[in-house]
N, C-alpha and C positions, 0 to 999 in steps of 0.2 A: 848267743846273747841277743842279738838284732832279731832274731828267728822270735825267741822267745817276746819281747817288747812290743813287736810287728802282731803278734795274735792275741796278745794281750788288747793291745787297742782295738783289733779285729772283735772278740768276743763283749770290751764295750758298748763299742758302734752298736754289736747286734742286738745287745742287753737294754740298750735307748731305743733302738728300734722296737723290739719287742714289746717294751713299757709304753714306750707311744701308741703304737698299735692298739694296746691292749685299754688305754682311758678314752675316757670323750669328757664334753666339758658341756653343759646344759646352762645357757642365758638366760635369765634374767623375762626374757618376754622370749623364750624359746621353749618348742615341746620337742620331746624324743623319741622317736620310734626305735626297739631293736628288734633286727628279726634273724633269721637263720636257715637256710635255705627254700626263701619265701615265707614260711611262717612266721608271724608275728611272735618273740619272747615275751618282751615286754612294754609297757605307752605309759608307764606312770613315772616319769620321773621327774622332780623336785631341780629347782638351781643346784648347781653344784658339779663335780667331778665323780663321774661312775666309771666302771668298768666291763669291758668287753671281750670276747677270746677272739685274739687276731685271724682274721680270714674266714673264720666260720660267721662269726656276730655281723651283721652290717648295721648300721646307725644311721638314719636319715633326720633331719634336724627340720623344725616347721617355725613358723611365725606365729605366733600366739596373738597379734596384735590386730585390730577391726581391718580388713579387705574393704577398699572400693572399689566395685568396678562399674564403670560409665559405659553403657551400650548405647550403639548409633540409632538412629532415627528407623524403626516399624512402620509400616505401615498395617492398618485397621480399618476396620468397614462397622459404621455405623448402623442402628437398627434400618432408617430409610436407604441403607447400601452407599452413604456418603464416606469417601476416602481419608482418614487423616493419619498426619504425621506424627509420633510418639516416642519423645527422646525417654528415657530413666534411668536411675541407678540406682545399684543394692550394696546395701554393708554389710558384710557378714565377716564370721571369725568363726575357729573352729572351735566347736565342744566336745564331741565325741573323736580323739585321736583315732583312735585302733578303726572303729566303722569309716570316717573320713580317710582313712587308707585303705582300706576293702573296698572302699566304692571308687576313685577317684584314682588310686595308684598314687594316692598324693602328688597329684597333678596339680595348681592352684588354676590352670587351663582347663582342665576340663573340670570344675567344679563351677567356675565362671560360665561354661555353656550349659553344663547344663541347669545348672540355677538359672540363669538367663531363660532357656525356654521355659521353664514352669513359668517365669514370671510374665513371661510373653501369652500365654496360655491364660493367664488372670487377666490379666488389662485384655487379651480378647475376648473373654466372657463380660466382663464390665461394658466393652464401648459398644458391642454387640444389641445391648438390652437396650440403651438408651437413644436416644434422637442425636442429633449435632447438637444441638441448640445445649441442651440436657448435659452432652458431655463439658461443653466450653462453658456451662454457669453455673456446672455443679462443685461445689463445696471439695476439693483435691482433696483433703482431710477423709472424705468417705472412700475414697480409692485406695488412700493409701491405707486404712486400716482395714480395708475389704483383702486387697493385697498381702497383706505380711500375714493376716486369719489364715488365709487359703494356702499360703506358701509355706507355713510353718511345718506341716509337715511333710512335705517332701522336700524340705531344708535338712531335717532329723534324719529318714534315710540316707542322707549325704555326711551325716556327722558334724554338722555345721548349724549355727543358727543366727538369723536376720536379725542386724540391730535397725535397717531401717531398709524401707525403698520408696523412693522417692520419683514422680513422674516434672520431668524439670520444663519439658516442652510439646505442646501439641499444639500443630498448626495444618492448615490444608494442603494440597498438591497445588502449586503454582496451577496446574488448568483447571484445575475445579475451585478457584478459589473468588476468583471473580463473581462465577454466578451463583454462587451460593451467598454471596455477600449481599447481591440483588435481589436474593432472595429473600433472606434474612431482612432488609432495607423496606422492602417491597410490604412484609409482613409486621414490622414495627410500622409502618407510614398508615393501613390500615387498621390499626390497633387507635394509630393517634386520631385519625378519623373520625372513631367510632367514639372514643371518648368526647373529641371537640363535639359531636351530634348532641351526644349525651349530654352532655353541661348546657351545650344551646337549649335544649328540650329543658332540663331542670331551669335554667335561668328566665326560659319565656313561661312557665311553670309558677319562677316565683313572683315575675313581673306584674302574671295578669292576677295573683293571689292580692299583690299589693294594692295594686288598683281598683281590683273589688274591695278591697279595705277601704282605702282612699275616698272610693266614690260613696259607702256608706257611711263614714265620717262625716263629710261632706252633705250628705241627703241632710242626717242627724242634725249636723250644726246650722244647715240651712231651716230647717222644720224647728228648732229650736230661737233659731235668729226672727223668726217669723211670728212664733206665738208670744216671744218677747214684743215686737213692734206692735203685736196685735193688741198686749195689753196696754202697749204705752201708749196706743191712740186709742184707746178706751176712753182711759184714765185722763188723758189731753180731752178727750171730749165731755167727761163728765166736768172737769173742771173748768171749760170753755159755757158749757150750757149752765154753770152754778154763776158765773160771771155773770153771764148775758143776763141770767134773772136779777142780780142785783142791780147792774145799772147797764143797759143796753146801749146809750149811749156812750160808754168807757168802752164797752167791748168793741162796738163798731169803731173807735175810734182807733183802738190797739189795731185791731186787724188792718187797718185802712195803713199804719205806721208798717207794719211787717210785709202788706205788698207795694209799698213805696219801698222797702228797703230789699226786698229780693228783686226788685222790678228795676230800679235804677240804682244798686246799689256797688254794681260793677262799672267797673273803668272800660269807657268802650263801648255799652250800650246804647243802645236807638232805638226810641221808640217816637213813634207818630201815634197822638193821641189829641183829641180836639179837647183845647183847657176847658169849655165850657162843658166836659161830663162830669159824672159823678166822682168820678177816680180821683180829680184834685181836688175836691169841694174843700179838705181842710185846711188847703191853702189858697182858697180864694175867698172860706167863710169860716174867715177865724174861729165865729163865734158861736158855731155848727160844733168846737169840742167842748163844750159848755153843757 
């Protein structure tokens, strides 16, 4: 009776082993591979609980969810053969199962290197073409979509495809970094030269433009100031000699009033003159404004 009980739970045991063996269970953000002495059976499987034949079936299980991987600092030689340093990193996830295990052995390691060199291979033909200067004040926007273009397919040979790559740091080698900055310093300072020359030249340009304006203005309003006075002592002289015709003695006597008043008409003046000329006659001959 114990004999019997004892194989009974024996035959159990082997009955849950066997059943176990024989499901697998598919996540939610999990893909499944089955294969069978290296051949691939099946890559399509849905969430859920499937089944397998124990020991013949093997089942390997993958991550369905985006990969980061951050690679260390590159080093690149720019078009003038300038050295820089070049951190990145790439997202990618798998789309093609069954190919991403023929190529990779479903490694997520060696899928990481060798994605990494293609993409080492792109950012070397990009920094290649351009100058230093070119590379540090170009728009990373054009790298990155020059990048993920060219890498896309040889992402697909790998069963996998880029959700991004991104270039996080480029900087120079501690000994080349100095003098390329002197250089770079050396080449703005000349730049600002040439403009402060340039501005000098347009600004003595517009200075001496002005002053040829200025100084014909000037001729204008002098030649205009001029034929003004010239009518106004015309017109003083015709109206001096219309005077003088009618009564000569008025006019003599006004004019005699107006150089006694610019003559000693200021605070201060000196003059030496003998009373007995003509210059005081209307105040010494009262009767001389008559």
């Amino acid at each position: 009776m114990q004999n019997r009980v004892l194989y009974i739970l024996l035959a159990v045991v082997a009955t849950l082993l066997v059943v176990r063996a024989s499901v697998f269970t598919v996540g939610e953000g999990q893909l499944a591979i089955k294969s069978a002495g290296g051949e691939i059976v099946d890559s399509n499987y849905q969430p859920g609980l499937h089944f397998k034949l124990p020991i013949v079936d093997e089942v390997a299980m993958f991550d369905k969810r985006i990969v980061t991987q951050l690679y260390p600092a590159e080093r690149f030689l720019t078009h003038e053969q300038e050295q820089l340093n070049v951190d990145f990193y790439v997202k990618w996830r798998i789309d093609d199962l069954r190919r991403y295990y023929e190529s990779t052995g479903g490694s997520e390691d060696v899928a990481n290197a060798r994605l990494g060199e293609t993409i080492k291979d792109i950012i070397k033909s990009v920094v290649t073409r351009r100058t230093l200067q070119q590379v540090i004040t170009e728009d990373r926007a054009k790298f990155t979509g020059a990048m993920m273009k060219t890498a896309a397919p040889a992402a697909r040979e790998l069963g996998i495809s880029i959700v991004d790559v991104r270039i996080t740091k480029i900087e120079l080698p501690k000994q080349v970094r100095d003098s390329v900055y002197d250089r770079m310093r050396a080449t703005f300072k000349a730049q600002a030269a040439k403009l402060r020359a340039e501005g000098a030249e347009s600004a003595e340009a517009t200075r001496a433009k002005a002053n040829k304006k200025k100084t014909e203005i000037l001729a204008d309003a002098t030649a205009q100031a001029e034929q003004i006075r010239g009518e106004g002592d015309a017109a003083a002289s015709k109206i001096y000699a219309a005077a003088y015709s009618k009564d000569p003695e008025f006019y003599a006597f006004y004019r005699s009033m107006r150089a006694y008043r610019d003559s000693i008409g200021t605070p201060g003046d000196i003059l030496v003159l003998s009373p007995k000329g003509a210059f005081f006659k209307y105040y010494e001959q009262p009767k001389a404004r008559r």
